[in-house]
PDB file of N, CA, C and O in Angstrom:
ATOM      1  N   UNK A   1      69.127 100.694  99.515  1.00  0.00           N
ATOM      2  CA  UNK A   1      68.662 101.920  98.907  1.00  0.00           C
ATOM      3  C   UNK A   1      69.549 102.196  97.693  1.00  0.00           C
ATOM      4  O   UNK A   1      70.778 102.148  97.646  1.00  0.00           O
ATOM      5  N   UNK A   2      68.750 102.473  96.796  1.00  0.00           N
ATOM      6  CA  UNK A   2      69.666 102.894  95.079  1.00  0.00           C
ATOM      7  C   UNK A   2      70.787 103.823  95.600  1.00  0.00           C
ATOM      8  O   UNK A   2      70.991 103.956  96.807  1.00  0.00           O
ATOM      9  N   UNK A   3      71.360 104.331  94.845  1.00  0.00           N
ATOM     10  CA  UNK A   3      72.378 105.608  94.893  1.00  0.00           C
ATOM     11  C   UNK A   3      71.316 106.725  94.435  1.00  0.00           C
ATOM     12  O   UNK A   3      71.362 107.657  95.238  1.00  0.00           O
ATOM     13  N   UNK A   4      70.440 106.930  93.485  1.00  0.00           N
ATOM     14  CA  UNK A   4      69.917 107.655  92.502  1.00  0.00           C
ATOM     15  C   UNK A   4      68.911 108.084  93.822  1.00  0.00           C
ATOM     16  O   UNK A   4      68.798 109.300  93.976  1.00  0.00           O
ATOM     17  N   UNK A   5      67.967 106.977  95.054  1.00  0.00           N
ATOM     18  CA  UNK A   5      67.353 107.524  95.887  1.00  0.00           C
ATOM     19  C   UNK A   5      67.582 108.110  96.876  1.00  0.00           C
ATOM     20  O   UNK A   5      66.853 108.812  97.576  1.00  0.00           O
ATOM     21  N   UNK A   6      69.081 107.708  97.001  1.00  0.00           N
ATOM     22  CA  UNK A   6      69.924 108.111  98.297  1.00  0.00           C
ATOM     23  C   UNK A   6      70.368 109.562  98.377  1.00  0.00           C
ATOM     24  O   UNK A   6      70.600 110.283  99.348  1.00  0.00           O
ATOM     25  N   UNK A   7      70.416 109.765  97.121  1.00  0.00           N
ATOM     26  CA  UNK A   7      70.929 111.056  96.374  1.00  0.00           C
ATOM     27  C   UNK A   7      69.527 112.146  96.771  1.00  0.00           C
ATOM     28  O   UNK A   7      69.622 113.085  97.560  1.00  0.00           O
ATOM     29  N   UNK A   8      68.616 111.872  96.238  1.00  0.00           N
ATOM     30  CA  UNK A   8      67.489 112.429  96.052  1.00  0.00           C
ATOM     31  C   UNK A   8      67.184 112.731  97.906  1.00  0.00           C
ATOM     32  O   UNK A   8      66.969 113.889  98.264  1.00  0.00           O
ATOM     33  N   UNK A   9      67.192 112.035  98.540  1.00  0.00           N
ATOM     34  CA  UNK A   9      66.813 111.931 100.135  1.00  0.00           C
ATOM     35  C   UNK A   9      67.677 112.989 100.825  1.00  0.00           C
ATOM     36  O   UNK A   9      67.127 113.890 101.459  1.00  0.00           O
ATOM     37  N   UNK A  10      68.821 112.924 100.740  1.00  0.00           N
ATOM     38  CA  UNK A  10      70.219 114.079 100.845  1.00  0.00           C
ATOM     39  C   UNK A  10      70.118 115.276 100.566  1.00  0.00           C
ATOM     40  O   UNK A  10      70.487 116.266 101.198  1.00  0.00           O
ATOM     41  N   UNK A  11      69.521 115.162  99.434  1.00  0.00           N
ATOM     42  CA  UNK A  11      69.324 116.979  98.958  1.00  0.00           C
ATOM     43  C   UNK A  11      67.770 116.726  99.423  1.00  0.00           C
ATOM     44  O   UNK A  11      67.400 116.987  98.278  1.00  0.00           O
ATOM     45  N   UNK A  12      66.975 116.546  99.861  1.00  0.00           N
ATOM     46  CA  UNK A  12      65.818 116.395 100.343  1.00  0.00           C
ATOM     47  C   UNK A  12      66.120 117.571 101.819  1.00  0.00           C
ATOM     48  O   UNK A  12      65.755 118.701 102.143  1.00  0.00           O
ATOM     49  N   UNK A  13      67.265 116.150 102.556  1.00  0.00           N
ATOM     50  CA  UNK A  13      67.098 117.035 103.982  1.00  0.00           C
ATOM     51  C   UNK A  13      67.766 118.014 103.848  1.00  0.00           C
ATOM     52  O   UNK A  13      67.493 118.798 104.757  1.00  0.00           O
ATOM     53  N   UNK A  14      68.894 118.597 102.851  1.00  0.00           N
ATOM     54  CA  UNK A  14      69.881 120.048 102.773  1.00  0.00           C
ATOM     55  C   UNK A  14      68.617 120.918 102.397  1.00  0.00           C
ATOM     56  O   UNK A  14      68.731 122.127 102.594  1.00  0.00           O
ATOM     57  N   UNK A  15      67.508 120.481 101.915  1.00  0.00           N
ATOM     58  CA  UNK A  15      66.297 121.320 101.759  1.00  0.00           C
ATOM     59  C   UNK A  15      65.829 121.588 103.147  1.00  0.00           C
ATOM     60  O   UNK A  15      65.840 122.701 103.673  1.00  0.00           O
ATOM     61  N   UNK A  16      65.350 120.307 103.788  1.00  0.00           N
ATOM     62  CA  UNK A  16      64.848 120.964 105.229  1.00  0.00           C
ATOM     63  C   UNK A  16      65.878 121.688 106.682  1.00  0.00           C
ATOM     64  O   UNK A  16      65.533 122.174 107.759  1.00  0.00           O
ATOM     65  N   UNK A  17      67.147 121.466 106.084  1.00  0.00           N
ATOM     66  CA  UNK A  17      67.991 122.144 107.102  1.00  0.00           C
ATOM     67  C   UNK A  17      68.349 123.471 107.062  1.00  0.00           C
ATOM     68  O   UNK A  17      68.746 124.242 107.935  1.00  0.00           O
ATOM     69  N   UNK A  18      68.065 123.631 105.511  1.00  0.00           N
ATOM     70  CA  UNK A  18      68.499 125.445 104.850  1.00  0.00           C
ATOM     71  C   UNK A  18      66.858 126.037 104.920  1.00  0.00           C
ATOM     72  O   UNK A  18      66.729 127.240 105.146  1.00  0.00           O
ATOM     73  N   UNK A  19      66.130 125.544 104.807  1.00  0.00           N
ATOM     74  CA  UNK A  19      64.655 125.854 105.131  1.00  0.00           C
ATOM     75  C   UNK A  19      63.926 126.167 106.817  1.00  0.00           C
ATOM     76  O   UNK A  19      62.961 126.857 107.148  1.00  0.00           O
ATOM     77  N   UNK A  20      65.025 125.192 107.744  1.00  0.00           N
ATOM     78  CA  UNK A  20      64.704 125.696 108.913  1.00  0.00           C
ATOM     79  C   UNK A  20      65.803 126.561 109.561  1.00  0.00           C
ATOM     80  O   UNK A  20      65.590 127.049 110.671  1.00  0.00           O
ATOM     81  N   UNK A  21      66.585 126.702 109.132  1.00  0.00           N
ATOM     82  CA  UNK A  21      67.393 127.916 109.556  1.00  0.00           C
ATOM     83  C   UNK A  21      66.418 128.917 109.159  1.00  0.00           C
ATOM     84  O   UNK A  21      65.880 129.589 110.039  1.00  0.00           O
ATOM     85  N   UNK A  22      66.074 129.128 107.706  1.00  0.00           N
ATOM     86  CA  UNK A  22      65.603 130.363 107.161  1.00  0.00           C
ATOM     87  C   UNK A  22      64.136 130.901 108.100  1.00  0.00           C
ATOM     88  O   UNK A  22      63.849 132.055 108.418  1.00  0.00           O
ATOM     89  N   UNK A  23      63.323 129.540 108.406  1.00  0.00           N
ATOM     90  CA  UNK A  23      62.181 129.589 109.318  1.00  0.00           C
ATOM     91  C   UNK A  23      62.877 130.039 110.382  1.00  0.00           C
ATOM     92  O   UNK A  23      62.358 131.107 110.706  1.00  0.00           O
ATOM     93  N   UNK A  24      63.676 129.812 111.014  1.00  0.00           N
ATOM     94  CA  UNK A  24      64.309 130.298 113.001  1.00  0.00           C
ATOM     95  C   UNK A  24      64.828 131.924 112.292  1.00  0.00           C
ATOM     96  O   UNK A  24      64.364 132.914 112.859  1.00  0.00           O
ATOM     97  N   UNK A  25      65.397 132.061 111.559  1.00  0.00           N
ATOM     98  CA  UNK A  25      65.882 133.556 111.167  1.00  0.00           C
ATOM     99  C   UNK A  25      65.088 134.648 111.103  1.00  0.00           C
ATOM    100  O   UNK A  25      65.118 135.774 111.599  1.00  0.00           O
ATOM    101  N   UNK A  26      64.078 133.811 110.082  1.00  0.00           N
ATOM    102  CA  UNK A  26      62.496 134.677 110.079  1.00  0.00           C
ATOM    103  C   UNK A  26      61.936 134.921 111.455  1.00  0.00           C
ATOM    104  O   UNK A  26      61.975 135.983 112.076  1.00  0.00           O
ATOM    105  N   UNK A  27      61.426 133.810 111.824  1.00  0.00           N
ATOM    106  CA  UNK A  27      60.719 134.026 113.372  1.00  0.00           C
ATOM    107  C   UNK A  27      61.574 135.441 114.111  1.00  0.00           C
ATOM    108  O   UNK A  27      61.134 136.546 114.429  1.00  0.00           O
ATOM    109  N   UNK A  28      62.899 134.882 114.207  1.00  0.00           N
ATOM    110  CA  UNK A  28      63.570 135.805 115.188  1.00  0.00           C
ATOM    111  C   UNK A  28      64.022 136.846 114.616  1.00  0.00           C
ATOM    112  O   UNK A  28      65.019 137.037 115.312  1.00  0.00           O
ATOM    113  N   UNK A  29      64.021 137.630 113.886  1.00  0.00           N
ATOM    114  CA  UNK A  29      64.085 138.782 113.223  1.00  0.00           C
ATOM    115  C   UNK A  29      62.997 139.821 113.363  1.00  0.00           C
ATOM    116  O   UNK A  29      63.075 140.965 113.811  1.00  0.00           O
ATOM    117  N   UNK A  30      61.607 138.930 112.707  1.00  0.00           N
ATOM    118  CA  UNK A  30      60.278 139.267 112.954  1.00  0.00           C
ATOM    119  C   UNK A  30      60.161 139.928 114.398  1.00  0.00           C
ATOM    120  O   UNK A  30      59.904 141.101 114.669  1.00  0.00           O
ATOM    121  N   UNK A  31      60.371 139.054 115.095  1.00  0.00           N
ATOM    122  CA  UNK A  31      60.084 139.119 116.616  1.00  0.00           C
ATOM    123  C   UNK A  31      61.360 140.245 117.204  1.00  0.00           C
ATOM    124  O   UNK A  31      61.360 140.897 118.248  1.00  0.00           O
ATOM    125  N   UNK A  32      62.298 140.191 116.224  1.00  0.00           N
ATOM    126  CA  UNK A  32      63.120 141.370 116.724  1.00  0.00           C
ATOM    127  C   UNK A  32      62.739 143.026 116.749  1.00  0.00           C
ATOM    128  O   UNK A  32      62.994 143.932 117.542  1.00  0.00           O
ATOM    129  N   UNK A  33      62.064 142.955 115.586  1.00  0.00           N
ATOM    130  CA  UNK A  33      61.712 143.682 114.706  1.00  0.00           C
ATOM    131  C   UNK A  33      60.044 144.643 115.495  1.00  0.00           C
ATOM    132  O   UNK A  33      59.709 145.826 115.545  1.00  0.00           O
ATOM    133  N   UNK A  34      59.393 143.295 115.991  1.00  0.00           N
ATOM    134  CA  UNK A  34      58.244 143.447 116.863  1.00  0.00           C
ATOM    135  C   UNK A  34      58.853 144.483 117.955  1.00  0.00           C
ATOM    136  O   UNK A  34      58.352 145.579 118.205  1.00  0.00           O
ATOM    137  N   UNK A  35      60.072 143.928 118.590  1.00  0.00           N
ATOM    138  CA  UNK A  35      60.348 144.653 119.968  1.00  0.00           C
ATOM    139  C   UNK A  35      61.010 145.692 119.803  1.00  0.00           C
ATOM    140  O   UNK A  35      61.408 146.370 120.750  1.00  0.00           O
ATOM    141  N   UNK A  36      61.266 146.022 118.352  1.00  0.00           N
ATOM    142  CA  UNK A  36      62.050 147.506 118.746  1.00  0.00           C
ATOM    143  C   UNK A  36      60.702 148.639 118.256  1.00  0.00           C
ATOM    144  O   UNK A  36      60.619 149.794 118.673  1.00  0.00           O
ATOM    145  N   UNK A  37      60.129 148.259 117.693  1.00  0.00           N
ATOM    146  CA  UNK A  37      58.954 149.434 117.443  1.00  0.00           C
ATOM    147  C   UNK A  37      57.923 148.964 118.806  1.00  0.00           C
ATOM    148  O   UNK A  37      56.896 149.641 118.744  1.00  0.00           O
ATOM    149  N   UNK A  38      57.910 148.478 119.417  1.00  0.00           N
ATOM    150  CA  UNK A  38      56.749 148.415 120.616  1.00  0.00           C
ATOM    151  C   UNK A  38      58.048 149.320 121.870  1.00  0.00           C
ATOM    152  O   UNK A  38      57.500 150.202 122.531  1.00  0.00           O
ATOM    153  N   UNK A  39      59.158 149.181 122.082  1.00  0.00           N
ATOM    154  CA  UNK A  39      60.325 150.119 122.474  1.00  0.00           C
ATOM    155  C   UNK A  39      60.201 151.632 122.244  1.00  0.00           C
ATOM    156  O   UNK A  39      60.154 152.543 123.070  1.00  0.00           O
ATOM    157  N   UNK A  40      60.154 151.664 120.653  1.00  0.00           N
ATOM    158  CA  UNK A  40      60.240 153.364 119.787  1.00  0.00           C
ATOM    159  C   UNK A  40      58.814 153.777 120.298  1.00  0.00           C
ATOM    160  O   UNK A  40      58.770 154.820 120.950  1.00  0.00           O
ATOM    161  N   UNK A  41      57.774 153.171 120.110  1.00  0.00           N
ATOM    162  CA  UNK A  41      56.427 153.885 120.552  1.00  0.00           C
ATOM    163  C   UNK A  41      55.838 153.655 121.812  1.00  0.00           C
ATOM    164  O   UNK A  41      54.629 153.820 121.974  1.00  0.00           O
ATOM    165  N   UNK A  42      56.837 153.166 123.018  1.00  0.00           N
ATOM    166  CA  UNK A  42      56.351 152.879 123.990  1.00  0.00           C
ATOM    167  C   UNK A  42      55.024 151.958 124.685  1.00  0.00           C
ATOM    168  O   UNK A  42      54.435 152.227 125.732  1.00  0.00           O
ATOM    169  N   UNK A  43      54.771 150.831 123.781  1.00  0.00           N
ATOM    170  CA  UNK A  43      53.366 150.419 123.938  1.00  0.00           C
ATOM    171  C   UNK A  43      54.256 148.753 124.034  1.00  0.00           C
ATOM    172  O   UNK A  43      55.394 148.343 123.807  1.00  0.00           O
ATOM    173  N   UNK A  44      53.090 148.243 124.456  1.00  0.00           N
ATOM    174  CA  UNK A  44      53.436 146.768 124.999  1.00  0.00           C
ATOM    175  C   UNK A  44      53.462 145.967 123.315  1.00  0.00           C
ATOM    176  O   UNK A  44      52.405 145.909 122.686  1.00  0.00           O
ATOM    177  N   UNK A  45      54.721 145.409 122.738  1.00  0.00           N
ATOM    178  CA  UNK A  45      54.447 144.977 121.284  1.00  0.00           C
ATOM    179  C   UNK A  45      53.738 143.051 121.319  1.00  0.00           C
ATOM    180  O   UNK A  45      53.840 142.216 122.218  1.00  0.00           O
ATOM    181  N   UNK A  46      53.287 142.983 120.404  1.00  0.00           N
ATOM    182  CA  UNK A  46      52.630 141.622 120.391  1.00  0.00           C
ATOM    183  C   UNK A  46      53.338 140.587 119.204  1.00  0.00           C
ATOM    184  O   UNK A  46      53.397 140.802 117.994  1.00  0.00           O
ATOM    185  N   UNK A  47      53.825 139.463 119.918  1.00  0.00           N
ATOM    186  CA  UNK A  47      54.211 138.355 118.645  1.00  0.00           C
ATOM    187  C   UNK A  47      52.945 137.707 118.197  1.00  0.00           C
ATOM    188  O   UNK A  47      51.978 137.364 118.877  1.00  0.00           O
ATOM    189  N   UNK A  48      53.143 137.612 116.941  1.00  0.00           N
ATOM    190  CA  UNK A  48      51.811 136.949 116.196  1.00  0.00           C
ATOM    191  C   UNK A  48      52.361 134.947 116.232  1.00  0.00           C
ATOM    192  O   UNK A  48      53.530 134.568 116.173  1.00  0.00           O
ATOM    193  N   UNK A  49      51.282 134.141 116.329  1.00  0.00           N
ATOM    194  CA  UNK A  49      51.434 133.108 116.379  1.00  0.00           C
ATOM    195  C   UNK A  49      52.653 132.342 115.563  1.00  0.00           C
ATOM    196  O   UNK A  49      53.377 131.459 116.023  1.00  0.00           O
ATOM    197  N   UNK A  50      52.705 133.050 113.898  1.00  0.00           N
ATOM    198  CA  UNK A  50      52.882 132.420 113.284  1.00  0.00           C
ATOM    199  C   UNK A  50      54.791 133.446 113.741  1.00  0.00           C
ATOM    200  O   UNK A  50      55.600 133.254 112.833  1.00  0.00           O
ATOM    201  N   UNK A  51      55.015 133.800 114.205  1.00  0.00           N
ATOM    202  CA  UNK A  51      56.275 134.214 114.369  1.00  0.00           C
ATOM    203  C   UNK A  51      56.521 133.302 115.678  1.00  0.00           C
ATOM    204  O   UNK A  51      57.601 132.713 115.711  1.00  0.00           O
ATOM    205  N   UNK A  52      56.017 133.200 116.292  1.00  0.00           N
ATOM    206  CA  UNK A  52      56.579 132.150 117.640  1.00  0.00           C
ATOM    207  C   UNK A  52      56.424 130.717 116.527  1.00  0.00           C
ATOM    208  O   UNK A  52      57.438 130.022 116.476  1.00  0.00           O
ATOM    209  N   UNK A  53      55.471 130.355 115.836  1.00  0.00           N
ATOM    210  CA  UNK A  53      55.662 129.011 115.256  1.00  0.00           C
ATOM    211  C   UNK A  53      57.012 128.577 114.506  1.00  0.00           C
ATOM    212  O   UNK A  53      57.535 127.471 114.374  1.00  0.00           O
ATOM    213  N   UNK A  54      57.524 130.335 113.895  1.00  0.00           N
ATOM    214  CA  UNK A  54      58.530 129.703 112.935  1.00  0.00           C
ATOM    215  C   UNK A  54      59.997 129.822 113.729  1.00  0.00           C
ATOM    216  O   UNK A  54      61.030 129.314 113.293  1.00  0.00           O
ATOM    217  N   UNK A  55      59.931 130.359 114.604  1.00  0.00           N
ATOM    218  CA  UNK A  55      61.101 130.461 116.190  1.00  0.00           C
ATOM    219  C   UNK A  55      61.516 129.199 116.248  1.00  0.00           C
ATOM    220  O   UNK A  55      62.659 128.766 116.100  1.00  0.00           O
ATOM    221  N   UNK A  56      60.137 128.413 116.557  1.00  0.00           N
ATOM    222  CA  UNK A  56      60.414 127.442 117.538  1.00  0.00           C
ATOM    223  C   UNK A  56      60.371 126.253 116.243  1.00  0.00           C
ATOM    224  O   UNK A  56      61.250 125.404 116.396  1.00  0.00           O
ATOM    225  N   UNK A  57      59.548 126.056 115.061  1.00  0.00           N
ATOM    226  CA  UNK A  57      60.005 124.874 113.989  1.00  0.00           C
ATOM    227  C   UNK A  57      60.772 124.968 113.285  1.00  0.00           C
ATOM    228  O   UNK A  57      60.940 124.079 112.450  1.00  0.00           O
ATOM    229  N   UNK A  58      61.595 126.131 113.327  1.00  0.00           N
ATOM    230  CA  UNK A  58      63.069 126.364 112.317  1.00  0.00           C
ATOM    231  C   UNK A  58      63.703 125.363 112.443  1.00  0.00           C
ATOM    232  O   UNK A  58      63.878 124.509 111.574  1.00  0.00           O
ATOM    233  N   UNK A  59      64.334 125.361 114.121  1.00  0.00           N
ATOM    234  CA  UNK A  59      65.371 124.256 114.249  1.00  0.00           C
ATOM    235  C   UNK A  59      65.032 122.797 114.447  1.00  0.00           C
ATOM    236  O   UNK A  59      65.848 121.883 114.564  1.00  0.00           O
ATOM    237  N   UNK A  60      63.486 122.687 114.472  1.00  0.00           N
ATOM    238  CA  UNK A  60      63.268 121.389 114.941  1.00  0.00           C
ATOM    239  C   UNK A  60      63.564 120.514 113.713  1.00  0.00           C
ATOM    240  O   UNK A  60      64.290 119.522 113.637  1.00  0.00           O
ATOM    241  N   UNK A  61      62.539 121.356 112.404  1.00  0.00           N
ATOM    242  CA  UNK A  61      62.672 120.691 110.862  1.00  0.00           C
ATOM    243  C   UNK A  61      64.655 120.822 110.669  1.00  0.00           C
ATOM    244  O   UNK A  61      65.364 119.832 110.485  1.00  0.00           O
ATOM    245  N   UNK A  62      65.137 122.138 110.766  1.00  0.00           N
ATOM    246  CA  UNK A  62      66.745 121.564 110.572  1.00  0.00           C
ATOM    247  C   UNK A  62      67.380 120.430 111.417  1.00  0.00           C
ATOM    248  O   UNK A  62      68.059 119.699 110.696  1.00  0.00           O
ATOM    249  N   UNK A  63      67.373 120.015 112.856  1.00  0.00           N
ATOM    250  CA  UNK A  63      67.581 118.561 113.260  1.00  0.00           C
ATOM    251  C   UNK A  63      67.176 117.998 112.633  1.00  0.00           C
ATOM    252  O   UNK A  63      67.881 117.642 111.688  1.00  0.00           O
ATOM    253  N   UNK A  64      65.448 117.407 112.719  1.00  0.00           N
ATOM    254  CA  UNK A  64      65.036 116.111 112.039  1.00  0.00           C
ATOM    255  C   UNK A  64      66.163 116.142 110.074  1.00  0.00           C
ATOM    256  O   UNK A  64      66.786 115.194 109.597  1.00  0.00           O
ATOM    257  N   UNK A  65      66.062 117.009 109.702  1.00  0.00           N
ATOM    258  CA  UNK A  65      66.648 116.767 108.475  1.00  0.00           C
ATOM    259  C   UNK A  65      67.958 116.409 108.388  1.00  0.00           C
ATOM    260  O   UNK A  65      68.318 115.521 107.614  1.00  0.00           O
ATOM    261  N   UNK A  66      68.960 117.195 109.328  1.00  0.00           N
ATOM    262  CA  UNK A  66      70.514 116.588 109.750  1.00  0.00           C
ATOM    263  C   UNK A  66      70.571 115.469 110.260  1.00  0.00           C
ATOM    264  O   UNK A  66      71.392 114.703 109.754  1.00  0.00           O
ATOM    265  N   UNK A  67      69.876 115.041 111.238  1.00  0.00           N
ATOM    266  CA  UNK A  67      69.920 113.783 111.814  1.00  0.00           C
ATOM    267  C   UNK A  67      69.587 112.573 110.551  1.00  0.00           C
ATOM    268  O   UNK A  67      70.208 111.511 110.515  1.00  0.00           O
ATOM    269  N   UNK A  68      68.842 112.826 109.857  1.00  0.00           N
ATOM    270  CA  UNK A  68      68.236 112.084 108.694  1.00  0.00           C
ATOM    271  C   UNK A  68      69.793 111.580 107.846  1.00  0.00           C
ATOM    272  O   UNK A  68      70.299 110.477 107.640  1.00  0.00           O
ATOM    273  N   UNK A  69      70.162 112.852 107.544  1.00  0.00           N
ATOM    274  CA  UNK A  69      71.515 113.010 106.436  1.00  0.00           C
ATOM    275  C   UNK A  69      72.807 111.944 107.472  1.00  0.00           C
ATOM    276  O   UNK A  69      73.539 110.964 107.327  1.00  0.00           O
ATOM    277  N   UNK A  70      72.415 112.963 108.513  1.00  0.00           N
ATOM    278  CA  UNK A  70      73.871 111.736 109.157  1.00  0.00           C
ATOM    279  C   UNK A  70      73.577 110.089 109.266  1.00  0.00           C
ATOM    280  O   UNK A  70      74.438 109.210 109.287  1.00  0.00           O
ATOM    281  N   UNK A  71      72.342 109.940 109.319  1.00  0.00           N
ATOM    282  CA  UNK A  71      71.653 108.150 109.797  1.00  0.00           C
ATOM    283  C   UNK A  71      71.772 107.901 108.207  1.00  0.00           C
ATOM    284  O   UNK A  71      71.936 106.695 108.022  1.00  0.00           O
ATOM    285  N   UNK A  72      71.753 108.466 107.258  1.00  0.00           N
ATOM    286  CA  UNK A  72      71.426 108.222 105.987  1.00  0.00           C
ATOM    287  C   UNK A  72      72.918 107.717 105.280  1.00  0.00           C
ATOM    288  O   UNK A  72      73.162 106.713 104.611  1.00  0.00           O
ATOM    289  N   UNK A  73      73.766 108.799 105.700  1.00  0.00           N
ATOM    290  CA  UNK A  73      75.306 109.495 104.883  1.00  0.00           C
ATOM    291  C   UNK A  73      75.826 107.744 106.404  1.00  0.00           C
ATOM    292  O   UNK A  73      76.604 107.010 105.794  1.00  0.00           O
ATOM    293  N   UNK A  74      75.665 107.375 107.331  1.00  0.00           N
ATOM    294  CA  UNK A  74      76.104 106.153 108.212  1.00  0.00           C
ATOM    295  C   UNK A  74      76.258 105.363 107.747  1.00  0.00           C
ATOM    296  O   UNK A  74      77.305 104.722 107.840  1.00  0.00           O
ATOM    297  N   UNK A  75      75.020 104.964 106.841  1.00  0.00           N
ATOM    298  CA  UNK A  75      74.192 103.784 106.620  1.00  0.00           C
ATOM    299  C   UNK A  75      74.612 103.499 105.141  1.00  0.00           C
ATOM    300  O   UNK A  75      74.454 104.083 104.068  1.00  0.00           O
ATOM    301  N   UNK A  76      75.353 102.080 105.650  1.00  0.00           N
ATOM    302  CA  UNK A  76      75.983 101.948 103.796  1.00  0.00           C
ATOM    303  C   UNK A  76      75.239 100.348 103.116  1.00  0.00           C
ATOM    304  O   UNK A  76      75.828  99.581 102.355  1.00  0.00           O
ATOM    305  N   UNK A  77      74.036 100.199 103.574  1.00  0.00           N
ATOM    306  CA  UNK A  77      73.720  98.860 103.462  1.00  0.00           C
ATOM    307  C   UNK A  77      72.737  99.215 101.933  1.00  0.00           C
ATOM    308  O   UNK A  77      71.781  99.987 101.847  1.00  0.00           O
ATOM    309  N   UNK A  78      73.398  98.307 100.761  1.00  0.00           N
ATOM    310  CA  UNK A  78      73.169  98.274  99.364  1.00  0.00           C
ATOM    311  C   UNK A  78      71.710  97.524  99.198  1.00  0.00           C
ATOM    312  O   UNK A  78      70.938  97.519 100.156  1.00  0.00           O
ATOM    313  N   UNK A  79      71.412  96.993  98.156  1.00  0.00           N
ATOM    314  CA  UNK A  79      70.616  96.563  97.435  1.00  0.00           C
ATOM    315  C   UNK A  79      70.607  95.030  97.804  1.00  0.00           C
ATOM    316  O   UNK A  79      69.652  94.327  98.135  1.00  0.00           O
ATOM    317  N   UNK A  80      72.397  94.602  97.602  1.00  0.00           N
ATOM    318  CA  UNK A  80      72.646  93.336  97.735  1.00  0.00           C
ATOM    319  C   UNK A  80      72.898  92.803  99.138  1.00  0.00           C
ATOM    320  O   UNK A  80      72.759  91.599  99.358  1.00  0.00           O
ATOM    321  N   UNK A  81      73.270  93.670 100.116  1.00  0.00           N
ATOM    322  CA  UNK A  81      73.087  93.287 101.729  1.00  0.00           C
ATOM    323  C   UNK A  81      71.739  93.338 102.232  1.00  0.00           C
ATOM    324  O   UNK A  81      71.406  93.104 103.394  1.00  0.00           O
ATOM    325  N   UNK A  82      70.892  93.700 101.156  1.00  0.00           N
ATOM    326  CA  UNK A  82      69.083  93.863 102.558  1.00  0.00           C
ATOM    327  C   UNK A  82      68.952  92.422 101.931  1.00  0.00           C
ATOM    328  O   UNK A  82      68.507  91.757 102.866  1.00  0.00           O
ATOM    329  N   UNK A  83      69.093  91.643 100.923  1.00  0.00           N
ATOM    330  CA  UNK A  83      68.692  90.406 100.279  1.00  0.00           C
ATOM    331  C   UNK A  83      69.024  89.618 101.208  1.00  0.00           C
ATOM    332  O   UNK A  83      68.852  88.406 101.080  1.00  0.00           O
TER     333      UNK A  83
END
């Protein structure tokens, strides 16, 4: 792998790891947010799909992207060792 693609792949996954934090933060905020006004007005509150979706794919997309960076940032095999 070039340096120039290796580079590009790296800040790729610091994209999907700062992107799924921000997705798990959202979800669970949202959903925090759900339970204190269903609390204040006494009524049963409801999570909407897309707040349980971003709960639960925050951290999955931040692994797959760390795991990527660490197998990536491991892996020192050049241009001239795949030959």
């Amino acid at each position: 792998m070039t340096p120039g693609l290796r580079r590009g792949v790296l800040a790729l996954c610091w994209l999907a790891i700062v992107a799924g934090a921000l997705l798990f933060a959202a979800g669970a905020y949202t959903g925090y947010a759900e339970g204190v006004a269903a609390d204040e007005g006494r009524t049963a509150g409801r999570l909407m799909p897309a707040e349980v979706a971003a709960f639960a794919l925050g951290p999955v997309l931040a692994i797959a992207g760390g795991t990527v960076a660490v197998v990536l940032r491991g892996s020192r095999v050049t241009a001239a060792d795949a030959c």
